[in-house]
C-alpha positions in Angstrom: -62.2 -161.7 -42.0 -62.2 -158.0 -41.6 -60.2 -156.8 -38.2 -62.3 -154.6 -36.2 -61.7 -151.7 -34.7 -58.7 -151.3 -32.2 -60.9 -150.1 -29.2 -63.4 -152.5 -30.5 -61.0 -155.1 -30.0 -59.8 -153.9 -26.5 -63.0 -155.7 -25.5 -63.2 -158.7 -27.3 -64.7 -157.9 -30.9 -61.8 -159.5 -32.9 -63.4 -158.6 -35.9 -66.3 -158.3 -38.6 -68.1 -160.9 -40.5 -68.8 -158.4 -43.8 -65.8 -157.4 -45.6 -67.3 -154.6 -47.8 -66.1 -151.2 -46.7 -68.2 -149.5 -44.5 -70.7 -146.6 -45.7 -68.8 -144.1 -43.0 -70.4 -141.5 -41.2 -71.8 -141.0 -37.5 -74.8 -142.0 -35.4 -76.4 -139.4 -32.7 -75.8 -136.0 -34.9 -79.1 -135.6 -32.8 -80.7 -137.2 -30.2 -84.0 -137.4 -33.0 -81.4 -139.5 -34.9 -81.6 -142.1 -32.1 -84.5 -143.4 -31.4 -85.7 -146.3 -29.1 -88.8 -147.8 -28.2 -89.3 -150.6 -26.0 -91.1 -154.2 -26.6 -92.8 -154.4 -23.7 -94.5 -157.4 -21.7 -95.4 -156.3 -18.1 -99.1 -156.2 -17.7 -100.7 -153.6 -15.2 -103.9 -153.2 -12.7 -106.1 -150.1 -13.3 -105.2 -146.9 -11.2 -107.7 -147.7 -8.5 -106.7 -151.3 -7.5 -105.9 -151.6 -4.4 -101.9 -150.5 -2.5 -101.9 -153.2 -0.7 -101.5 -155.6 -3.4 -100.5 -153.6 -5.7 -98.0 -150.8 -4.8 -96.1 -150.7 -7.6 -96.6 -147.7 -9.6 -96.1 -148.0 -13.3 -95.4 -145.2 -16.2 -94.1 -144.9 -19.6 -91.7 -142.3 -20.1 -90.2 -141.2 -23.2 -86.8 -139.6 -22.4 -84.9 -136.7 -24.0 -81.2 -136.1 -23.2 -81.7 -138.7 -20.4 -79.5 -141.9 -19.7 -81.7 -144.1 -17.2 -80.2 -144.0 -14.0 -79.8 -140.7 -14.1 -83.6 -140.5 -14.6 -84.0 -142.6 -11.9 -82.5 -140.9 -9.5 -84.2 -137.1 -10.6 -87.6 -139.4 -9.7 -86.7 -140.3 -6.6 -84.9 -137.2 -5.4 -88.5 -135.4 -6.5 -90.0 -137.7 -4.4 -87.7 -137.6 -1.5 -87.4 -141.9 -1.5 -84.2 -144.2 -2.2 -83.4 -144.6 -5.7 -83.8 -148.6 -5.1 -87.6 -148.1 -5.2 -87.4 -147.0 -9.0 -87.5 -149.8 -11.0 -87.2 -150.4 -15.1 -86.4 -153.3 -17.3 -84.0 -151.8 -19.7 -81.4 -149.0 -19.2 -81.2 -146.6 -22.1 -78.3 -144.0 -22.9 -78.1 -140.3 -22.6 -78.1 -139.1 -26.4 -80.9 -140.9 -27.9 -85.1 -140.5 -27.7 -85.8 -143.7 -25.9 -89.1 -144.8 -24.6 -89.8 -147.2 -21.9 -91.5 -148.1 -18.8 -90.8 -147.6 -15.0 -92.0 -148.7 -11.9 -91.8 -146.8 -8.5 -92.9 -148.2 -5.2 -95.4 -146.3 -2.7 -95.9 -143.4 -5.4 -99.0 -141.9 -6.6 -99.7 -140.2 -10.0 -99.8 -136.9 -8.5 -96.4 -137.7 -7.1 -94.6 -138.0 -10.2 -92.5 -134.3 -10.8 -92.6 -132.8 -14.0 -88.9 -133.4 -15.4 -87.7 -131.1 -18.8 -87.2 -133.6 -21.4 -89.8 -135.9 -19.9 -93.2 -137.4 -21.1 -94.4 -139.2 -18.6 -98.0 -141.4 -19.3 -99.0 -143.4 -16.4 -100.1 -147.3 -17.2 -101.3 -148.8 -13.7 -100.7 -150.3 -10.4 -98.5 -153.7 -10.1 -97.5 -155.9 -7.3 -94.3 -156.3 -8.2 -91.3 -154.1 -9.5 -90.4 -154.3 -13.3 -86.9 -156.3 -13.8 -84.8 -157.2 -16.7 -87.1 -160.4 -17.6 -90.4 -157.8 -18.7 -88.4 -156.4 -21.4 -88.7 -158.4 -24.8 -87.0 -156.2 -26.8 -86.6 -153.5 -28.6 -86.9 -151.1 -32.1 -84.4 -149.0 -33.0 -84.7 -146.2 -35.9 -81.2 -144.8 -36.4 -80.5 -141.9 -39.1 -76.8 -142.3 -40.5 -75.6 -138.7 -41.1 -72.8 -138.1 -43.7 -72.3 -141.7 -45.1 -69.4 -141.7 -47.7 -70.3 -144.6 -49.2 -74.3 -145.1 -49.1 -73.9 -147.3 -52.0 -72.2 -150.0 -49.8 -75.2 -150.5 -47.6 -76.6 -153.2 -50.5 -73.1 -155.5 -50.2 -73.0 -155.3 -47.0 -76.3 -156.3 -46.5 -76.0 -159.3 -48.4 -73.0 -160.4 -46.8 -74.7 -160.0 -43.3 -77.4 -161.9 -44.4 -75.5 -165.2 -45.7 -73.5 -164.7 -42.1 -76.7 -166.1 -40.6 -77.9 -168.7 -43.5 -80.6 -166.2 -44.6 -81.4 -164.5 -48.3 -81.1 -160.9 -49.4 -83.0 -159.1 -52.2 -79.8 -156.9 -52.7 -81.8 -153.7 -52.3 -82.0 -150.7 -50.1 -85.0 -149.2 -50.5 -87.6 -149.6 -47.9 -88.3 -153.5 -48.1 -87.4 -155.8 -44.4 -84.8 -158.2 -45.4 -83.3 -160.5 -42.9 -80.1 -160.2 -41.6 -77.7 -161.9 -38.7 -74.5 -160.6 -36.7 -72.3 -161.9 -33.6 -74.0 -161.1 -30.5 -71.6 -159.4 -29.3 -71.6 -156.5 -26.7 -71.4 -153.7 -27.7 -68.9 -151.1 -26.8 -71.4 -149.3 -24.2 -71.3 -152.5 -22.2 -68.0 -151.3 -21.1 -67.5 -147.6 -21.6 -67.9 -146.0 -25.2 -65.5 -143.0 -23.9 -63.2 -145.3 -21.4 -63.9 -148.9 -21.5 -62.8 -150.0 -18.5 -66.2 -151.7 -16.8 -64.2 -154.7 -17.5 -61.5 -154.1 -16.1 -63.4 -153.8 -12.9 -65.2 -156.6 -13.1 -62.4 -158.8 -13.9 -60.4 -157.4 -10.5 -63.9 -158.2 -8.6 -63.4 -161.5 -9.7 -60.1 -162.2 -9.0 -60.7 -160.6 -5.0 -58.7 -157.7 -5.8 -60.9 -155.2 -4.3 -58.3 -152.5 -4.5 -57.5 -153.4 -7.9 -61.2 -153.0 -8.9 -61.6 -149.6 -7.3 -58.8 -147.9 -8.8 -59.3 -149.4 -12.3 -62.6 -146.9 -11.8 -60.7 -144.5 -10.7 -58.3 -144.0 -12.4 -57.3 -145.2 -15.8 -57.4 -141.3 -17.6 -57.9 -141.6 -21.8 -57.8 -138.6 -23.7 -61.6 -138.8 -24.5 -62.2 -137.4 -21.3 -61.9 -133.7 -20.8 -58.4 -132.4 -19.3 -59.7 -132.2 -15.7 -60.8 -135.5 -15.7 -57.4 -136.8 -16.6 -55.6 -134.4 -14.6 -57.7 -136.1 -11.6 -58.0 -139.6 -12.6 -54.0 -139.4 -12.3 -53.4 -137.6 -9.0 -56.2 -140.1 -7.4 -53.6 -142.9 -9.3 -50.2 -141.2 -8.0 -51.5 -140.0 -4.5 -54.0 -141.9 -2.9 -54.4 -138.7 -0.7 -58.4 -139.2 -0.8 -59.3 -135.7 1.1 -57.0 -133.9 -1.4 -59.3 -136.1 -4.2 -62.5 -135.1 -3.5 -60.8 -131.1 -4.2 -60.0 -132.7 -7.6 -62.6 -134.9 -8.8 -65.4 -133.1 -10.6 -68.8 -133.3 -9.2 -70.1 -134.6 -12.3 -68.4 -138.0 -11.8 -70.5 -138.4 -8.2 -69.4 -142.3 -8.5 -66.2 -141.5 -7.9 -66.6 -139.0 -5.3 -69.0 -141.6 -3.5 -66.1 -143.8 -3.8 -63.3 -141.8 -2.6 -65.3 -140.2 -0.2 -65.4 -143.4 1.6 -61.6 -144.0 1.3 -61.4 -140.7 3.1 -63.4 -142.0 6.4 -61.0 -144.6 6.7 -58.7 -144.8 9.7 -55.5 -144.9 8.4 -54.9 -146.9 4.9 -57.6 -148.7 3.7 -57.1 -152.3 2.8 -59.4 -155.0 0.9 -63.3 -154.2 3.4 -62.5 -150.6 2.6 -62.1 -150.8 -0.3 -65.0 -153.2 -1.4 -67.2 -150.8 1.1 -66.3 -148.1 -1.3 -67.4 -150.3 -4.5 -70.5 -150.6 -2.3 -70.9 -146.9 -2.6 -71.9 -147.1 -6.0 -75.7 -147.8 -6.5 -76.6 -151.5 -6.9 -77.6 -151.5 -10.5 -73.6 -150.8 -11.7 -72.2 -153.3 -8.7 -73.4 -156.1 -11.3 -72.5 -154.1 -14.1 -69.4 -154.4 -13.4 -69.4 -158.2 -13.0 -71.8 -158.3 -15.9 -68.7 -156.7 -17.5 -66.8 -159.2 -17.1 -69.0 -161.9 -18.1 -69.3 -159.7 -21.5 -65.4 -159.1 -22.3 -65.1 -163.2 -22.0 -68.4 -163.8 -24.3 -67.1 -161.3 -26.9 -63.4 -163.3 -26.9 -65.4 -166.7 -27.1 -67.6 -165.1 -30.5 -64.6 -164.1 -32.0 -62.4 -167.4 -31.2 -65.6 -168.9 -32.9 -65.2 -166.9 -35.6 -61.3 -167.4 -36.2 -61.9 -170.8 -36.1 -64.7 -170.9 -38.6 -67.1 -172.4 -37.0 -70.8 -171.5 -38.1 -72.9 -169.2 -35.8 -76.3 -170.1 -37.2 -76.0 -174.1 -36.8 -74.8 -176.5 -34.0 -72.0 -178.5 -33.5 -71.6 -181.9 -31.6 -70.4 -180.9 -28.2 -72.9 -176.7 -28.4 -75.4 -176.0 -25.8 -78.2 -174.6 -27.2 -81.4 -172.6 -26.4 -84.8 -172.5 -27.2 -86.9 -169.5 -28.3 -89.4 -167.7 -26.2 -92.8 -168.5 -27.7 -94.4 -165.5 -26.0 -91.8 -162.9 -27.7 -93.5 -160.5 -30.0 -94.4 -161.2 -33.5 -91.5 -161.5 -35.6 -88.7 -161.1 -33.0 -86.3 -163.8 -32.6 -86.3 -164.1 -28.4 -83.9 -166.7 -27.2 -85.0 -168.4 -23.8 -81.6 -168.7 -21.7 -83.5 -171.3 -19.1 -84.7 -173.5 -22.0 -81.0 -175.4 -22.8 -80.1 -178.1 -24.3 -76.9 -180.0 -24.7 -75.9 -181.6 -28.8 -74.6 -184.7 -29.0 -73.8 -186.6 -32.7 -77.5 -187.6 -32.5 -78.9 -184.4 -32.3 -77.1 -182.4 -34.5 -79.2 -182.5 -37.8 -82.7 -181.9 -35.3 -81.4 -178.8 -33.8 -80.2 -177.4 -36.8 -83.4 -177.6 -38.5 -85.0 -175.9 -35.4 -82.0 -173.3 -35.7 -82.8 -172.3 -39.2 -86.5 -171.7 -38.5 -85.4 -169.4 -35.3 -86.3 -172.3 -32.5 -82.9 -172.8 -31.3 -79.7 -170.4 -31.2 -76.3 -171.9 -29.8 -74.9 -170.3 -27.4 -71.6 -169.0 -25.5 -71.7 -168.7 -21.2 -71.5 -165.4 -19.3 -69.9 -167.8 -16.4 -71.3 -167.8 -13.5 -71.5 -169.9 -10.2 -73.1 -172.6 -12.0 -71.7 -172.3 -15.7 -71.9 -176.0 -17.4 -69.6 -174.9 -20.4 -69.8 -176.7 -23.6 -68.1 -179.7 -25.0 -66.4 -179.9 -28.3 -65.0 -177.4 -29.9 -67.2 -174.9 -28.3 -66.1 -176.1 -24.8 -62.5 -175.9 -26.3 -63.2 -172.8 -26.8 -64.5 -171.6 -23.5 -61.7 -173.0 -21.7 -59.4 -171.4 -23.7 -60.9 -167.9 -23.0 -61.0 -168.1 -18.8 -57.4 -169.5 -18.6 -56.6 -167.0 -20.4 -58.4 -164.7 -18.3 -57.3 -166.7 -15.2 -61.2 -167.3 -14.2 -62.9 -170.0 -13.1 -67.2 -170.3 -12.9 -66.4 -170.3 -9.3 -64.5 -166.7 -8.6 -68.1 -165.8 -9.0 -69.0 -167.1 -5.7 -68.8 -163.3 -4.8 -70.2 -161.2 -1.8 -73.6 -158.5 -2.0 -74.6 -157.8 -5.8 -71.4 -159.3 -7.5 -72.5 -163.0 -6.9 -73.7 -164.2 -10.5 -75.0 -167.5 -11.2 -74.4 -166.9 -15.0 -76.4 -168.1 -18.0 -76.3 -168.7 -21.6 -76.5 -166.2 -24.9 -76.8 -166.5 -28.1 -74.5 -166.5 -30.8 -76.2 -165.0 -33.2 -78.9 -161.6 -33.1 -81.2 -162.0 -36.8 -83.4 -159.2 -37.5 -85.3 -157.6 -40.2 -84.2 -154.5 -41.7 -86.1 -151.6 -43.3 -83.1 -149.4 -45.2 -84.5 -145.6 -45.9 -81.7 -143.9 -48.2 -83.1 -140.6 -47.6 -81.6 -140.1 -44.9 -79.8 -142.9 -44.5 -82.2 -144.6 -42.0 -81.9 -148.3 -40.8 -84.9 -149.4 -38.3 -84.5 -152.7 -36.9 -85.7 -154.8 -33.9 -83.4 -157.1 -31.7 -84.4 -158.9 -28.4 -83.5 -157.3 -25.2 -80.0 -157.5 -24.2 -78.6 -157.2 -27.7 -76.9 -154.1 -28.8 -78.0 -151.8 -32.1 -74.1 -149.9 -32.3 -73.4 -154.3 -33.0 -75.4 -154.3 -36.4 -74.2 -150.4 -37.1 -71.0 -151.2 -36.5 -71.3 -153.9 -39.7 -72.7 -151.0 -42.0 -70.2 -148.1 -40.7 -66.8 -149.9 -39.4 -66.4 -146.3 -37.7 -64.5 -145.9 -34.8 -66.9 -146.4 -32.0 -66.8 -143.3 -31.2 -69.1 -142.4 -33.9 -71.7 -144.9 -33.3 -72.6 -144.5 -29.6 
């Protein structure tokens, strides 16, 4: 196997499963080069249903130089109401043409501010908020600009293709062939720039509130500008949190909500003051940061699977597997995390014949209060990975927005692939929850950077 990147194996992706060189170049040379669109599955009441039952309302937006919280919080500052009553079902980044759907509670159409970079289209009225379980999917349409080696696109194709058991024509010219690539989370998950979500998660975990709010804090790289750093490391060396907030740029208003806390404290802060000023933060990135976590151990699990050579795309006595979502979208593979199912000897040829038709994917834990992990070599696996990490399903057991049940994912993302070599285009779908730089990063084998 091909070793990945080194910042792509800061957080758990080991390596790649293609070993043709990668075609080079860069993703987002424009934000047009970008482009997402969500698979929804949210239905709506007209405009004049009642607010009573239904005061929820819902609008597509398709966002230019946007990331979605920021959105978010430009909606609810126009309409003078928290930022908790703006809901959406998948968060989108910055650089990028993304479309998708948002709920806001109490708001009328006339409400709704007109925002630079924003078409908004309202849908309808709901009683409920969206959440993460109204998002199926989505497609992606990515232009690759400056490949050095187009031509590579074709091997490396093929190669992705027998990853997941699955047959490619060999060519790139506009023509869906199917494809499969570790599920891994991608590098966004933990910071593309400064990867340290993780990291914070991981202290959260462990009860080391302090820990966890100066791993956000602090932790300077050099792909931050020079202020940054500069401030990152006095907030490291210091702890003098008035002096901070002179320091810390305004853009980085988590921080400053952070340390802004520290600085009402009464003398030193110890573990409630500093979990108050995690608090800060809005709720949404609280469980990122334990969702964090839960990702860096998944990736290391993939890619212990993979070192070991065990197949992604069929079972093993001892796997937990899921079932497929038989309301996804027509032709996306949607694996149903609360449809599991435990492979003994017996089972083992059934559930692979449902695996190669795309009704079953094995799976890895993002471990949670009530993680059952595997058995096997899988469960081998899994235990291997939180010793290592010095976790148990229980550290989960946590206060506010970091408690986390857990659940299963899949192994394995398949897709089809349309390949435009003028530009270099590849336009794909992958169910929600599974990362697009994942399959770039098979084609380019750039550093990260580059892809997101």
């Amino acid at each position: 196997m091909r070793p990945g990147h080194p910042t792509e194996q800061a957080v758990g992706m080991e390596h790649y499963v293609s070993d043709t060189d990668g075609i080079g170049g860069r993703l987002r040379e424009d934000d047009d080069h970008f482009r997402v669109h969500e698979l929804e599955r949210f239905d709506t009441e007209p405009l004049d249903a009642p607010t009573d039952a239904y005061p929820h309302l819902v609008f597509r937006a398709t966002l230019r130089g946007w990331d979605t919280n920021d959105f978010a919080a430009r909606v609810s500052d126009a309409l003078g109401i928290s930022r908790e009553r703006v809901d959406w079902a998948g968060t989108k980044d910055k650089y990028a043409v993304t479309t998708q759907l948002f709920s806001v509670y109490g708001a009328e159409p006339a409400d709704l501010p007109d925002i630079d970079g924003a078409d908004v289209t309202v849908l309808g009225r709901s009683g409920r908020g969206l959440e993460f379980g109204d998002l199926a999917g989505n497609e992606f349409e990515l232009v690759v600009t400056d490949p050095e080696r187009p031509e590579n696109t074709a091997p490396i194709t093929d190669e992705l293709a027998a990853f997941g058991g699955l047959e490619s024509d060999g060519t790139t010219s506009k023509s869906a062939v199917s494809i499969a690539v570790p599920n891994f989370f991608g590098q966004q998950r933990f910071g593309s720039r400064r990867p340290v979500t993780h990291e914070v998660g991981l202290a959260i975990a462990r009860g080391d509130w302090e820990g966890a709010v100066m791993a956000y804090l602090g932790n300077p790289t050099a792909a931050e500008p020079e202020s940054t750093q500069e401030a990152r490391a006095y907030v490291e060396t210091t702890r003098n949190w008035q002096d901070a907030l002179e320091r810390v740029p305004n853009r980085l208003r988590y921080e400053r909500s952070m340390i802004h806390a520290l600085a009402e404290c009464d003398g030193e802060p110890g573990p409630d003051e500093f979990r108050t000023a995690l608090e800060r933060v809005p709720s949404n990135l609280q469980r990122l940061f334990v969702h964090a976590a839960q990702s860096y151990a998944f990736n290391l699990m993939l890619s212990e699977r993979l070192e070991r050579g065990v197949a992604f795309d069929q079972p093993v006595a001892g796997d937990v597997v899921c079932f497929s979502d038989t309301d996804a979208p027509d032709g996306l593979e949607l694996p149903d995390s609360d449809r599991l199912q435990r492979v003994d000897e017996r089972r083992v040829d059934s559930v692979t014949r449902h695996c190669e038709r795309g009704r079953a994917f094995v799976t890895a834990p993002l471990v949670g209060t009530e993680t059952e992990l595997a058995d096997g070599v899988q469960g081998e696996i899994e235990r291997s990975v939180l010793d290592d990490l010095g976790l148990d399903p229980s550290d989960f057991d946590l206060p506010g927005e970091f408690y986390s049940t857990g659940t299963r994912r899949a192994l394995l993302v398949r897709t089809g692939i349309d390949i435009e070599t003028e530009p270099l285009t590849l336009a794909f779908a992958l169910p929600k929850g599974s990362y697009a730089t994942v399959v770039c990063r098979e084609y380019l084998k750039v550093d990260p950077v580059h892809l997101g």
